[in-house]
Each structure stands twice: as structure tokens, then as C-alpha cells.
N, C-alpha and C positions, 0 to 999 in steps of 0.2 A: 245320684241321690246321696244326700249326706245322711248318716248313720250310724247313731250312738248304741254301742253293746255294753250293755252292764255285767259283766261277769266273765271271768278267763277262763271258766270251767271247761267240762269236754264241751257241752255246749255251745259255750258261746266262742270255742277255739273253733270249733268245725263249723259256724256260721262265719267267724271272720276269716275263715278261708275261701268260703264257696262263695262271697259277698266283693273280698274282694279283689279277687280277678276279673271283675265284671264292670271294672271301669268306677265305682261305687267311694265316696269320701269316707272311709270306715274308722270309727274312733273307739277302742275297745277301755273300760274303766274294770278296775281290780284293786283289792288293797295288798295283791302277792306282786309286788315289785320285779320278782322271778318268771312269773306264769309270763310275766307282760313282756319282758326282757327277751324273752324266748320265743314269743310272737312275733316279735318287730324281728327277729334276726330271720322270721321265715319269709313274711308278710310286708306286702306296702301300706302299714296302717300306722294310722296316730296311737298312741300310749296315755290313760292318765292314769297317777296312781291314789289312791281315794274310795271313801265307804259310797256307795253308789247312788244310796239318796241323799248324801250332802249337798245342800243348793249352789256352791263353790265349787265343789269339786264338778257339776253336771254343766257348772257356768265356762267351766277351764277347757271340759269336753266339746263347748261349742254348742251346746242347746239352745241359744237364744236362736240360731240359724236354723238349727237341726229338723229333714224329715221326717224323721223316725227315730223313736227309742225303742231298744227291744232289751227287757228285763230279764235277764237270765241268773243273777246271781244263785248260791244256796238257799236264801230265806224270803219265803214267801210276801214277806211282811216288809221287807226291804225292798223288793222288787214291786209292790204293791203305790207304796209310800214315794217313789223313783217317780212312777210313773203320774200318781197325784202331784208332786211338787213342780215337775216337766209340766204339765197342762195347766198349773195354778201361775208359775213365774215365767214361764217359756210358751207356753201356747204352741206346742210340741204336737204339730197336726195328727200324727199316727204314734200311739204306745202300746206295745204289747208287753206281756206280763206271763213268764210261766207263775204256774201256782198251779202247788202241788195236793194242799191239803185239799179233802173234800167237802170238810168243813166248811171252806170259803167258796168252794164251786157250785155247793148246793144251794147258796143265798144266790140269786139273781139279782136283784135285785140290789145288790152292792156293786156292782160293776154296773154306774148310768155314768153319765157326765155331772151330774149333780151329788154324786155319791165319790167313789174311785173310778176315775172316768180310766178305763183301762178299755183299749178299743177291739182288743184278742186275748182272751185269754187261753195257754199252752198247759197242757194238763199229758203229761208224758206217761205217766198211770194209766190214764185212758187212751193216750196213743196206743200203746204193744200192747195192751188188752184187746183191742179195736183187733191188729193187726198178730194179733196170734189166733183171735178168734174166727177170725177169715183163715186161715192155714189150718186150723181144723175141721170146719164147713169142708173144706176142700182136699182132701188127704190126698198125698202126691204134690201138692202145690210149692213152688219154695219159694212164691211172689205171690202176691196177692192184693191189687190195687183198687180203688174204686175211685168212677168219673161219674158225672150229671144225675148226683143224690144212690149213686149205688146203680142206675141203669145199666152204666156200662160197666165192665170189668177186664184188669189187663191181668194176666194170669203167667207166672214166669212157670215150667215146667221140665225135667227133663228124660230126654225122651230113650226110652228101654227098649231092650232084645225085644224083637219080637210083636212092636204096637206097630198095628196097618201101615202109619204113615212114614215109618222107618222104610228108608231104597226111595221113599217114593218122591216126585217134584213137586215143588210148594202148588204148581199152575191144577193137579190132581187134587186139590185139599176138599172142592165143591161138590166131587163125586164121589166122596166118601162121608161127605156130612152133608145130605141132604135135606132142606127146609132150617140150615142152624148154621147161620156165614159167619164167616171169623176172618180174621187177618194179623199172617202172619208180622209182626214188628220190628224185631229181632230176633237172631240167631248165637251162639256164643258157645265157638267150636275148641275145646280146650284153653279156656280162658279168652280169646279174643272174637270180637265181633264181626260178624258177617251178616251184610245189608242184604236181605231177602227179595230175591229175584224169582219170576216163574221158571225158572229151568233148576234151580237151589235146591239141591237133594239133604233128606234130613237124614241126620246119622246117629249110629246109638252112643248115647251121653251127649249131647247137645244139648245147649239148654234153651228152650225154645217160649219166647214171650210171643203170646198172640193175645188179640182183642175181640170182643165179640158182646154182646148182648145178656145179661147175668143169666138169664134161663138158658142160657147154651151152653154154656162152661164147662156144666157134667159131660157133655157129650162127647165135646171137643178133645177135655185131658183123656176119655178113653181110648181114644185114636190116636195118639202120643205115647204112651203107657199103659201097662196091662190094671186092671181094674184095681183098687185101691176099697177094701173095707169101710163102710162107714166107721168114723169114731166113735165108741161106744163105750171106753172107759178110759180115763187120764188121770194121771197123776202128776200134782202139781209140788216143786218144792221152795217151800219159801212164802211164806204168808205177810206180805209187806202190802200197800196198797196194790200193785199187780196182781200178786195169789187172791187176796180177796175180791178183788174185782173182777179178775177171770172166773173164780169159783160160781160169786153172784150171777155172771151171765152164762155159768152150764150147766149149774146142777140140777136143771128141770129139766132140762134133755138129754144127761151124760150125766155116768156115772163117777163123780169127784174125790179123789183122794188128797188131802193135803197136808203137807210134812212142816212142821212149822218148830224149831226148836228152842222157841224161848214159850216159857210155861205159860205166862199171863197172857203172852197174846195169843196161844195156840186155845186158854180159854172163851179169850175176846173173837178169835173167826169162830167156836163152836156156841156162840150165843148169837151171832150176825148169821151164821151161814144156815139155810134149812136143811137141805136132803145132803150137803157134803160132808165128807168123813173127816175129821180133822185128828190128825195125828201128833202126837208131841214126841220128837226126834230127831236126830240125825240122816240128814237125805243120802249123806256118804257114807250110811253105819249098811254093811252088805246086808246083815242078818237083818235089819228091819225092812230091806228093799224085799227081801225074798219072802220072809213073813207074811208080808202084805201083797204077793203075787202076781209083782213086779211084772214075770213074765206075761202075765195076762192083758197087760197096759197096752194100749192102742199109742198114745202120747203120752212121753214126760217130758216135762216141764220145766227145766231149773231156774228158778227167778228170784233168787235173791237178790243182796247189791255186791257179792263177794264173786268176782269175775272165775276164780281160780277155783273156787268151791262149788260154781256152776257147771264150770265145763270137767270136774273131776265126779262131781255126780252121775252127770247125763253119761258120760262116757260109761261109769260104773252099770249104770242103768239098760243100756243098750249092749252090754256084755253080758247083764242076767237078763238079757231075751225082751226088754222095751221093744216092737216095733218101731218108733219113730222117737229119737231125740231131739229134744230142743234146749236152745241157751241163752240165757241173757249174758250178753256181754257188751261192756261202757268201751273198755280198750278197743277202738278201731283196728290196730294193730292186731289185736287176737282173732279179728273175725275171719280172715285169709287163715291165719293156720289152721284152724279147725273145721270149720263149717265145708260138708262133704266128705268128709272122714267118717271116724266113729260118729260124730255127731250131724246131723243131717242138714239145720239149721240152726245157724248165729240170727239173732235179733239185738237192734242194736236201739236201743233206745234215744242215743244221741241224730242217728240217720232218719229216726221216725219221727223226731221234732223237727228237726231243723226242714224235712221235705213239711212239715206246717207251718213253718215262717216264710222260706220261700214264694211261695204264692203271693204272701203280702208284700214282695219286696219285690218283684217284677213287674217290670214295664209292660206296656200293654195293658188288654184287659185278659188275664191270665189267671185265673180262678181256683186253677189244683196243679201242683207241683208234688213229684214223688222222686225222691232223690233212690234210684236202684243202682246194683252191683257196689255196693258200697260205696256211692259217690260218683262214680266215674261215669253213670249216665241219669237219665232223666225223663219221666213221665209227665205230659203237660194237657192241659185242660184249658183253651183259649178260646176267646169268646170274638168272631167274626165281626165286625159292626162296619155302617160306610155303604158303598157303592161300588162298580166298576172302578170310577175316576178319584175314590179319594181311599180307594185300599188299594191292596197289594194281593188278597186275596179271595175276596168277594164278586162274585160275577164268571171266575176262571173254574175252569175244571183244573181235578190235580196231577194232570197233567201237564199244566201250563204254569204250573205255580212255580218258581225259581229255589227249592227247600234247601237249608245248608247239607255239607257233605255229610252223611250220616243219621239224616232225618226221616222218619218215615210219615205218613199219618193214617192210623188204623184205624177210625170210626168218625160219623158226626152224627151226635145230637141234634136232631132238627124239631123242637117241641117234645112231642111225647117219642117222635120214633127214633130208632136207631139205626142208620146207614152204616154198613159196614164201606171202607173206602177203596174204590175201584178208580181205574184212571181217568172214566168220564165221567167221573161225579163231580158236579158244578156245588161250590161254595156257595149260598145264601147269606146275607144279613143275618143276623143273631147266633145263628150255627154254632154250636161248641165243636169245639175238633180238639180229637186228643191227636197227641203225637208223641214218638219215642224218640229222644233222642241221644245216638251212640256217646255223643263228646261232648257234654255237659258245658266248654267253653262253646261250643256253638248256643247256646240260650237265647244269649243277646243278640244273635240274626233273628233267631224264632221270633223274638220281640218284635223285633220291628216291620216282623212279616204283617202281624196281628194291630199295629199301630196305622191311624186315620190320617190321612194328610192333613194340612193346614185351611183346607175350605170347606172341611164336614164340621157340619152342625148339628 
């Protein structure tokens, strides 16, 4: 697939890495002649250097051929404009467009084809809100996935002194949760992966991904780890479109505190926000964490865009007695040092877009892509279609399926129900089937597992 990226950012650097090792024509456009420089000496990609919606500059990139543009630069309004000028001179089949403002995501009605024909829009605000908001639903959770509208859910976990299923072998998991079937995905025993067998003894600190059915989930992490308090107050720091939009979807259920230190806007959340506390301060000032009863927070929150002021917060935060810290952070590179230390959980806003571009960029019919462990594996959502004679997978039990090394599949979608995946469970036509998979370069077998022969119609 040929493949033009408008932007060198973290963004669009961590898509044309994961794009392309995958066989993929990748042409990345920037006007920092450096960012680009420094890409080519990692990556097998083309370079242009140019403002992104220039019709030249997109012409140089190769648009007149190109499958896909994906608009990644900083401004909304650029990347908007990329992707109308690609569809008006290039007939540029597939454009997608982050955009950030809300402003422009609440008009619908602007994104037609007669309008800014932008065919995905990437709203990164509403990603980690989406995906912190599920990590509080679920305390104890350090993953948190959703497949086939939120039915299913894959739930990374790790597992404590003392939870039932600790000594015990994965083939026991059915006698200990009766009427609420799960399966086990993944394992990940001091940093490295171990493909889950029925004889697979689980151990304490293991980080244990299973799949199951969304009404099971409570049940399941019980059995994993010792019982985990509903969340019942958070504190958030940093009021940027993230803090306000995480505030908007908790303060009718949870009690909201939010740290905001520039004055106008900490006005602007206490005029937007109803039942949230909005605070004007410093998230890394001790005496105002302590004031405000720090110690009583279920969740904090650090969500600024200041990587180093985040994770010096949270850390502060979970020293005066936070339960559970969290952190945004853009550097990939910080996420390993920190996350499981003082801080519990790194959220990486560049790994929670790009697992939303993904999806559009694979073969097959492959519908949800979740890039976990920062990268290095993968959560997929494929859609069966075909016969016996013109799939690869349709008609077989999975146990006859040929899956790459390191692939598991724990559930199918069949309509409304949800199978969880045993070895004689037969594949159907339309079937969603998720699957985990350890080595993120195995993808492109996935693909082709889930790809029709040449005589299906």
C-alpha cells in the first residue's frame, strides 16, 4: 500500500515505524528537514520536505498514485486542508485527518465528501480520555481494550500474593469462575512473553492479559488480585482538552478534583464543568496536594503536555498516599522507565492513536487494532468472510487453523453472542475473532489468514 504521512511529529514518527516494516510504500512530508533526516537514517521511507497542504509539495510525495493520506501535522486546519486538496487534485481514495479542536468535531456535518471530505477523523483527546476512563471502571486494570462495540473486552492485569489463581494452571481457570469463561491471551513473566498453555502456572507479578465478555471482567480480575475499591474520588492535573474531558465524563459519578494552573482557563473548566472542583495551582506545589487530601484520592491523574512535570507530580502524589498514579507521557522512551515503579501507569497518547490508524491500514478485513506493551504486540479485531474453499479460516476449528508463532485467539463474536475460543470451536462466515498477537511483525500473516481467495464473490 502506498502511503503518504503528513507530519514528522511523535505521531507520525511512531506510525512510520510500525507502517513501515510491513512491506508498505511509506512517504513521510515535514517542513523540519531534521525530524525527516533522522527518519530516513532509521527507516526504509521516502522524505519530502514541504508545508503539508501544498498541492507541489503533496504532488512530489506521490499523491496522484497514493492509497492513503494520513494528516498528522500540529494544526488542525493544515491537516484538514491536506486532505481536501488530496481528494479535489488527487482523488486520494482513503484520508484521514487528526483534529484536535472540538470545535471542529462537534460540527458533523463538515466532514462529508461535499464538504472536507476527510474519511477518519483522529481526535487523540478523546482517545486517553476513552482509555483512562476504562482504567478507572476497572481499578487494578493496567490495559484496558474494547472489541465488537465494547461486547467483548481484553483486560491486561497483574496478578498478586495471594489471588485464587496464583500456583494455579491456566486448564483450572473454569473451576474457579463458574457461569463467566475467559481466556487466557497472554502472559508476561518479567518482561517477556509466554504463550499460554493448559499446564501454564501463573505467578505473582505476572502480567496476565485475558479476554472475556464485558459483564465478566469484574469477576475474572478478582481471581487474579485481591479486590480493588471502587473509584470514588480523583484527582486530575492539568485542564487541557484531556482534564476537561475526562472531568465532563466523571463528575456525575466520581467525585472530581482538578489542578489547573493558568487562571483563565482554570475559570473557563469552572464555568464548563458542573459538580467538578476546579482548583487554580500547582499540581507539583506538596502543600496544595496535601491541603486538598491528596491522601484520600482513589486516582491521580497527571495530564498536562509537560512530560517531566507529569511524571514529577504523580510520583509526588503517590508519596503523600494517592492509591493509584497515573501519567501522561508523549516520550516513548519514558514509558519503560517509569511505569510500575512509583507510578503505576504511563499512558501514551502517541500508542493510543496510532492503535486508531492501524485498523485503517491493514489488509484484510480487520476492524480494531490495539497496539499493547508499548508497541511490541497487538490486539486485532478481524472480520471472517468466504467459505471453506476460498478462506483460510472459515469452516476450520481452531485447531486446525495454521496461526503465526506467538498468536493466540481469545473470543468470537458470532452476532449478538460471545464465544469465548476453545480448540473446537469452528470458524463461521462473518465471525469477528479477536486475537493477541506477541510479535507485532507477525501482523501481516494475521492478514492474510483473514484474506478471501481469488473466486469469492
Amino acid at each position: 500500500m502506498k502511503i503518504i504521512i503528513l507530519g514528522a511529529g511523535q505521531v507520525g514518527a511512531t506510525l512510520a515505524e510500525n507502517l513501515a516494516g510491513e512491506q508498505n510504500d511509506v512517504t513521510v512530508v515535514d517542513t523540519n528537514g531534521g525530524l525527516l533526516l533522522e527518519l530516513q537514517d532509521r527507516l526504509d521511507i521516502r522524505t519530502v520536505q514541504g508545508y503539508a497542504s501544498f498541492p507541489d509539495v503533496l504532488r512530489r510525495a506521490g499523491a496522484e498514485d497514493a492509497d492513503m493520506i494520513i494528516a498528522v501535522t500540529e494544526s488542525d486546519e493544515t491537516n484538514m486542508i491536506a486532505c481536501q486538496i488530496a481528494y479535489t487534485l488527487f482523488h486520494t481514495p482513503t484520508k484521514i485527518a487528526r483534529v484536535r479542536s472540538g470545535e471542529y468535531l462537534s460540527e458533523e456535518s463538515l466532514f462529508r465528501q461535499d464538504a472536507i471530505p476527510v474519511d477518519m477523523r483522529i481526535s487523540p483527546a478523546q482517545l486517553v480520555t476513552d482509555y483512562i476512563r476504562r482504567l478507572i471502571e476497572y481499578p487494578g486494570a493496567l490495559q484496558v481494550v474494547d472489541f465488537a462495540d465494547g461486547r467483548v473486552r481484553m483486560v491486561g492485569v497483574k496478578a498478586y500474593y495471594g489471588g485464587p489463581l496464583v500456583g494455579q494452571q491456566l486448564r483450572e481457570l473454569p473451576n474457579h469462575l463458574p457461569g463467566a469463561d475467559a481466556r487466557v491471551a497472554a502472559i508476561y513473566r518479567r518482561g517477556r512473553p509466554i504463550l499460554p498453555e493448559g499446564d501454564t502456572l501463573i505467578e505473582v507479578e505476572d502480567e496476565v492479559f485475558f479476554v472475556a465478555a464485558r459483564e465478566h471482567i469484574p469477576k475474572i480480575m478478582a481471581e487474579l488480585r485481591r479486590a480493588d475499591r471502587p473509584v470514588r474520588r480523583v484527582m486530575l492535573a492539568g485542564g487541557g482538552n484531556i482534564g476537561m474531558r475526562l472531568a465532563q465524563a466523571l463528575e456525575n459519578s466520581i467525585q472530581v478534583k482538578i489542578i489547573e494552573r493558568n487562571r483563565d482557563r482554570a475559570r473557563f473548566l469552572s464555568e464548563q464543568l458542573g459538580r467538578a472542583i476546579v482548583l487554580c495551582g500547582d499540581a507539583a506545589n506538596e502543600d496544595l496536594l496535601v491541603e486538598e487530601n491528596i491522601e484520600d484520592m482513589d486516582v491521580f491523574c497527571a495530564i498536562t503536555n509537560d512530560d517531566e512535570a507529569n511524571i514529577l507530580s504523580a510520583m509526588l502524589a503517590k508519596r503523600l498516599g494517592a492509591k493509584k498514579a497515573l501519567s501522561l507521557i508523549n516520550r516513548l522512551s519514558y514509558v519503560d522507565l517509569v511505569e510500575g515503579g512509583v507510578i503505576d501507569i504511563a499512558v501514551s497518547p502517541q500508542q493510543a492513536t496510532v492503535s486508531a490508524l492501524l485498523a485503517h491500514v491493514r489488509r484484510g478485513d480487520v476492524v480494531r487494532v490495539y497496539s499493547l506493551r508499548r508497541g511490541a504486540a497487538e490486539a486485532v479485531e478481524a472480520v471472517a468472510h468466504g467459505d471453506r474453499n476460498s478462506s483460510k479460516v472459515v469452516g476450520r476449528r481452531l485447531d486446525q487453523i495454521k496461526l503465526p508463532e506467538g498468536t493466540t485467539i481469545g473470543a468470537i463474536v458470532r452476532g449478538d453472542d460471545v464465544l469465548i475460543a476453545h480448540h473446537d470451536t469452528v470458524i463461521q462466515a462473518e465471525d469477528h475473532v479477536i486475537l493477541f498477537i506477541v510479535d507485532k511483525s507477525q501482523a501481516g500473516e494475521v492478514e492474510k489468514l483473514f484474506q478471501v481467495g481469488i473466486g469469492f464473490l
